[in-house]
C-alpha positions in Angstrom: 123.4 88.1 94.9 119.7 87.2 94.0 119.6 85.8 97.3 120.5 89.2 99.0 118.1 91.4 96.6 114.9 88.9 97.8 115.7 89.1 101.2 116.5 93.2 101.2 112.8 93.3 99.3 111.2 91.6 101.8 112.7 93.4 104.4 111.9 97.0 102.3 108.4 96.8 104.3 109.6 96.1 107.4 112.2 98.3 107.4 109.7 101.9 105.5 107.2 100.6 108.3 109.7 101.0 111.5 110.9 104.7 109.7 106.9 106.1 109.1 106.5 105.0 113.3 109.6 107.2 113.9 108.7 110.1 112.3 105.1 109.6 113.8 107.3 110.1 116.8 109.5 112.8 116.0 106.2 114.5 115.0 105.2 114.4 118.4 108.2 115.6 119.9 108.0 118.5 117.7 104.5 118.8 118.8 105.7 119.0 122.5 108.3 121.8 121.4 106.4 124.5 119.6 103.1 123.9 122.2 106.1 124.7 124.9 107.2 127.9 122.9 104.2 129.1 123.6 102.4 127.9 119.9 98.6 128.0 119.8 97.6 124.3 119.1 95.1 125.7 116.7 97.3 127.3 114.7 99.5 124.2 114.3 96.4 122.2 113.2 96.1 124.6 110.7 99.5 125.0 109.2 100.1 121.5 109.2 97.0 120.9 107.0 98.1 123.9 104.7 101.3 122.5 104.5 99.8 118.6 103.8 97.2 120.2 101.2 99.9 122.3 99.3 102.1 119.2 99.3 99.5 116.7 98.0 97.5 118.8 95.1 100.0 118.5 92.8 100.7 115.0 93.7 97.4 114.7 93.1 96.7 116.4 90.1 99.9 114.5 88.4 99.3 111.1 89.7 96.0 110.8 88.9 95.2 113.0 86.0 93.1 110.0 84.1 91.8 108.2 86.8 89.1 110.4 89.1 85.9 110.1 88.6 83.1 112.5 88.4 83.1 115.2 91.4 79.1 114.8 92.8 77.8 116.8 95.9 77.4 113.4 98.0 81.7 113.0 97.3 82.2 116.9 98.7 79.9 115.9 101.4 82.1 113.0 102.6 85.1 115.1 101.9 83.5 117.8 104.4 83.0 115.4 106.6 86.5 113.7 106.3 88.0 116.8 106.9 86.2 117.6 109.8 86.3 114.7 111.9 89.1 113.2 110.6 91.5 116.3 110.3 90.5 119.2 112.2 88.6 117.8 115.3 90.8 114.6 115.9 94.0 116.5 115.2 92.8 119.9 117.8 92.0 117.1 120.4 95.6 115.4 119.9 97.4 118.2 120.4 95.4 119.8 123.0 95.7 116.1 125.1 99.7 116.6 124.5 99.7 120.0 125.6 97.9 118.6 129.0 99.3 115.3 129.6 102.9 113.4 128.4 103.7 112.3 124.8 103.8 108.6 126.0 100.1 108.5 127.6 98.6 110.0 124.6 100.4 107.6 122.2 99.4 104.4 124.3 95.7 106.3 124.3 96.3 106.4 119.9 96.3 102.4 119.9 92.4 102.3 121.3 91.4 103.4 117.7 90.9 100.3 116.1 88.9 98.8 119.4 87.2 101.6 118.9 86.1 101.7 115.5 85.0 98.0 115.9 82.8 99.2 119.0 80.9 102.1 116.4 80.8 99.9 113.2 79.1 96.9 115.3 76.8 99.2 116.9 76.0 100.6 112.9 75.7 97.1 111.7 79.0 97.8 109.5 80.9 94.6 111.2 79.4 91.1 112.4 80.2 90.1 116.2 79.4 86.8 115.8 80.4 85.8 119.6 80.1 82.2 118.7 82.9 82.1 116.5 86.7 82.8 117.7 87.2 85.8 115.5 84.6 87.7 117.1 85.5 86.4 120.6 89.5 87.6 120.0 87.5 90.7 118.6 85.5 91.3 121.7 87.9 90.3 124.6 90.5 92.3 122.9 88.8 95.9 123.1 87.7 95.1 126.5 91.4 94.6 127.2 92.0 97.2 125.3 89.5 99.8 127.2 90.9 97.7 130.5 94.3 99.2 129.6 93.2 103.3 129.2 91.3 102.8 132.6 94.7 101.9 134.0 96.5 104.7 132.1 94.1 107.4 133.9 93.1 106.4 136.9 96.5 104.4 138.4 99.5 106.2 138.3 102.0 103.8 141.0 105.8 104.0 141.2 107.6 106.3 139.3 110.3 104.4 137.3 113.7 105.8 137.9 115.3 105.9 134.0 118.9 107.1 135.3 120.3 110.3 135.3 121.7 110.9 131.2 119.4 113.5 130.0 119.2 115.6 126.7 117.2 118.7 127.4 115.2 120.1 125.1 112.1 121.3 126.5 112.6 125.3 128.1 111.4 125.9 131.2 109.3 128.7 130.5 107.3 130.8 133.3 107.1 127.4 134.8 105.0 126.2 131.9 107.2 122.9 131.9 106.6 122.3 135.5 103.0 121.8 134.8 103.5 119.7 132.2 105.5 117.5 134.4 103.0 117.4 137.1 99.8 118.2 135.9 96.9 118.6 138.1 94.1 115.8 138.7 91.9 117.9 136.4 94.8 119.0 133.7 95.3 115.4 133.9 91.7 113.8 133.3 90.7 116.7 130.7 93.8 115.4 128.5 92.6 112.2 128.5 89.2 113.0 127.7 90.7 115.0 124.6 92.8 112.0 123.6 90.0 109.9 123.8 87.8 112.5 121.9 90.6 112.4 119.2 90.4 108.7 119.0 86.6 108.5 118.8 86.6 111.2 116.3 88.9 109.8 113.9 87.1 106.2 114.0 84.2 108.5 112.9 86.8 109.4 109.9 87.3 105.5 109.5 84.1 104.6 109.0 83.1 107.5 106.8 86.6 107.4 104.7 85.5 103.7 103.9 82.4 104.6 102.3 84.0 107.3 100.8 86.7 104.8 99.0 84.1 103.0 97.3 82.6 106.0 95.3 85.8 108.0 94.9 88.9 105.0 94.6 91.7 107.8 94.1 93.9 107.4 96.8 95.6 110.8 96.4 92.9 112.8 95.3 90.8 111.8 98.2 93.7 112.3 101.0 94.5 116.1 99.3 90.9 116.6 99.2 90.6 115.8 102.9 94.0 117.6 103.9 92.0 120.9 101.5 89.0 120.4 104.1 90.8 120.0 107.3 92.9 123.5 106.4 89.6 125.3 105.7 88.4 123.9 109.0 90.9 124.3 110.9 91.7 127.8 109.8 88.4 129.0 110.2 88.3 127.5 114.0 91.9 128.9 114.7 91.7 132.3 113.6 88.2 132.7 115.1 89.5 131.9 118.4 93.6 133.9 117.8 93.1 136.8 116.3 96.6 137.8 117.7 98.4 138.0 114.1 102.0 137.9 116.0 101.2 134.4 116.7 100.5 133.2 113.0 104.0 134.4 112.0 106.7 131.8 111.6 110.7 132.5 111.9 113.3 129.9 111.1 112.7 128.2 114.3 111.2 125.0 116.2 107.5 126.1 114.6 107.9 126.1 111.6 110.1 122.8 111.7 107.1 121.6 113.0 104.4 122.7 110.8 106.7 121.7 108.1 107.4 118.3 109.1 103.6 117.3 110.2 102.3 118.9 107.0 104.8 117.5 104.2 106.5 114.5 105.6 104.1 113.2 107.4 100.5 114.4 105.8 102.5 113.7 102.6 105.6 111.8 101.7 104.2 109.3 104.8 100.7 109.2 103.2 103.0 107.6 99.8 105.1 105.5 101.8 101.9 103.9 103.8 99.9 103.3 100.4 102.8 101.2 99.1 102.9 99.4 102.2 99.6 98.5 102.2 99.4 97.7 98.4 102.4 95.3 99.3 101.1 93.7 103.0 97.7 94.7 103.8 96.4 96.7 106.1 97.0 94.5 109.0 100.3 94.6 108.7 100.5 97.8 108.7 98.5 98.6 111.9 100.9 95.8 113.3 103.4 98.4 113.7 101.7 100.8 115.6 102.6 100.1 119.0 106.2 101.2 118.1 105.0 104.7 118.2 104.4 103.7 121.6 107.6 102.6 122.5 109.9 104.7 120.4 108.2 108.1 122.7 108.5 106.1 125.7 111.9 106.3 125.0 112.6 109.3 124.0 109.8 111.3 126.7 111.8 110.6 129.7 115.5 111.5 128.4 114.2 114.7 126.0 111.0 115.9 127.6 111.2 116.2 131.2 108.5 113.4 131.2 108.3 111.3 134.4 107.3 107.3 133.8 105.1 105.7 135.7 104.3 101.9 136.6 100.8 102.7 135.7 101.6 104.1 132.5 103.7 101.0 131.8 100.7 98.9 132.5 97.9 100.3 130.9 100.4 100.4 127.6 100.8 96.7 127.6 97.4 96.2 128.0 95.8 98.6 125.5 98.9 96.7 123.1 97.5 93.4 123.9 94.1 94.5 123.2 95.0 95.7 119.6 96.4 92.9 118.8 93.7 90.4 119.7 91.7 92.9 117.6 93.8 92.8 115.2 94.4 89.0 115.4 90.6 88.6 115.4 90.2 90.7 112.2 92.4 88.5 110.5 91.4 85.1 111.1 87.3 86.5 109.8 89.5 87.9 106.1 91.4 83.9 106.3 88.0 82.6 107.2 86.1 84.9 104.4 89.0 83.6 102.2 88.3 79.9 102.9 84.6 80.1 102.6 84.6 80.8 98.5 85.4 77.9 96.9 83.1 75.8 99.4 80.3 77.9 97.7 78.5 76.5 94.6 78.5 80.3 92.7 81.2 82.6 94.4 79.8 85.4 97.6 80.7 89.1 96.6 82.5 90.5 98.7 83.3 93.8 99.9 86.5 94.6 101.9 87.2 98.2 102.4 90.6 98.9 104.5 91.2 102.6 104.3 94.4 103.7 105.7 94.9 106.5 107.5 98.0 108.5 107.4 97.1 111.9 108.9 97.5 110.3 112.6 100.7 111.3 113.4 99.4 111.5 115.8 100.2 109.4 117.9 97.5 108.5 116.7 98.7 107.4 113.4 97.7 105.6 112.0 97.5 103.7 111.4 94.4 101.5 111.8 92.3 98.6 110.6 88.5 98.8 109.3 87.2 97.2 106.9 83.5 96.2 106.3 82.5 93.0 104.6 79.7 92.1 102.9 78.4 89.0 101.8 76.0 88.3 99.3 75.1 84.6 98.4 73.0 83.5 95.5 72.3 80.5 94.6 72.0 79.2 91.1 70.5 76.3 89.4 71.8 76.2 86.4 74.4 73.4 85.4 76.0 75.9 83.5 76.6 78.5 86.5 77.7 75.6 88.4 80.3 74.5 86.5 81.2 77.9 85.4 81.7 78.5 89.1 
């Protein structure tokens, strides 16, 4: 019996890990289904973020009651900032890419994030390339696989793959609104990608920013309802400014506000809880492990439920942006093994830094989730017999 309880706990992970990925993809179904009733993107940012904000306060408030420190102006600066790149711009461009182009390419296009956010934080001096070493070479070869693959995914289309003829319909064919979503024009086409690219580059922004952030404000919760606060104000703002139709904010027992709903608590929320403990229990590498099942889970599901034609092309430049983030990720984790090693060989220990935020407001596709960390090393060395041995 112990036996079973060890194993079922190491599987708990495993198992919470493969559930967060499917609701990541039944958020972007849902996505699909209220943009195709004819629901402003905007206006779906903004719920969702209402909803996630709501949610979270009191979580918040409860959770960490004793543990937040001081509120400063450079804290509500990065929260401003959080919420803007991270929730309001990446989210607007996510949609707007799924309203253009299928579920599947944008959710390969989500796995370029951590490629990405190496590309910015080397170019900030946040992360060491150190080509000579195989970390930084796995690091390096794997984004330009990586970047190899979204080429692929826009530009060659091939075959179309024939995925028989059982189909669940749930997409309406609207005043032929679902035609051009099946076949979208050459411009439709590259302007979604742009946005899911935008949506990738802006929440690596969020990465890098929610990592500084971490250090001077370590409350989890606080921070991500703080953020989620932000992102509704922002998103709001930009929504109503550009839909002043009020018709269109109202929400009936229907497919929008299912999806509001379910972006803004379960996923904004009870996800943000369930990736935390993951994290806490695996590490962030683990986590971001799972992320091409996103990829494959709406692969599945677009052709049979969407309408969504599959491609050779799509197929290819998937696997390769997969490959890429796991060399990236593969790289990343033999310089934390390497970091890991290099402490005891030291005569006083190096300090060092490891920020990992998590993200969990990705449902996007672009979930989540996503691996940055920035390490700092700091050696001084010191004479004394004492420090030595004390060492």
């Amino acid at each position: 019996m112990a036996d079973v309880s060890r194993v079922a706990e190491e599987l708990k992970p495993a198992l919470l890990m493969t559930v967060l990925q499917l609701s990541y993809a039944a958020a972007n179904v849902l996505y699909k289904l209220a943009v195709n009733d004819g629901m402003n993107v905007k206006i779906i940012i903004a719920y969702r973020y209402i909803f996630a904000a709501v949610f979270l306060a009191p979580i918040a408030l409860f959770l960490e009651r004793n543990k937040r420190p001081k509120m400063t102006w450079s804290i509500l600066f990065q929260a401003f900032l959080c919420g803007l790149f991270g929730g309001a711009l990446s989210q607007n461009f996510n949609l707007e890419s799924l309203a253009l182009i299928s579920a599947t390419f944008v959710s390969a296009m989500a796995n370029l994030t951590p490629s990405i956010t190496f590309l910015m934080a080397a170019s900030l001096g946040l992360e060491r390339l150190n080509l000579k070493s195989a970390a930084g070479q796995l690091k390096i070869i794997g984004t330009a696989v990586a970047l190899g693959g979204a080429m692929t995914l826009t530009f060659f289309k091939g075959t179309q793959i024939n995925t028989g003829s059982f189909h669940v319909t749930l997409m309406h064919h609207r005043n032929g609104h679902v035609a051009s979503l099946l076949a979208p024009s050459p411009f439709k086409a590259l302007m979604g990608a742009l946005s899911s690219l935008g949506s990738s580059v802006t929440y690596a922004i969020w990465l890098i920013i929610q990592a500084n952030m971490s250090k001077r404000y370590p409350c989890y919760y606080s921070s991500t309802a703080l953020m989620a606060s932000t992102s509704a104000i922002f998103s709001s703002g930009f929504a109503f400014c550009l839909e002043r139709d009020l018709t269109q904010w109202k929400l009936g027992w229907n497919v929008r506000l299912l999806t509001v709903a379910f972006s803004g608590i379960v996923v904004s929320g009870i996800i943000t809880v369930v990736m935390a403990w993951c994290v806490g229990k695996k590490g962030p590498l683990y986590v971001a492990a799972f992320n091409p099942l996103l990829l494959l889970f709406v692969a599945m599901v677009g052709p049979f439920m969407l309408e969504e034609n599959l491609y050779l092309g799509s197929i290819l430049g998937g696997v390769l942006i997969v490959c890429g983030l796991y060399m990236v990720l593969w790289g990343k984790a033999k310089e934390v093994k390497n970091m890991k090693q290099l402490i005891p060989s030291q005569s006083s220990p190096p300090e060092i830094i490891l920020s990992s935020p998590t993200n969990d407001h990705r449902s996007s596709p672009h979930n989540n989730n996503q691996d940055h960390s920035i390490i700092n090393q700091q050696r001084q060395m010191k004479s004394s017999p004492a420090d030595k041995e004390e060492a």
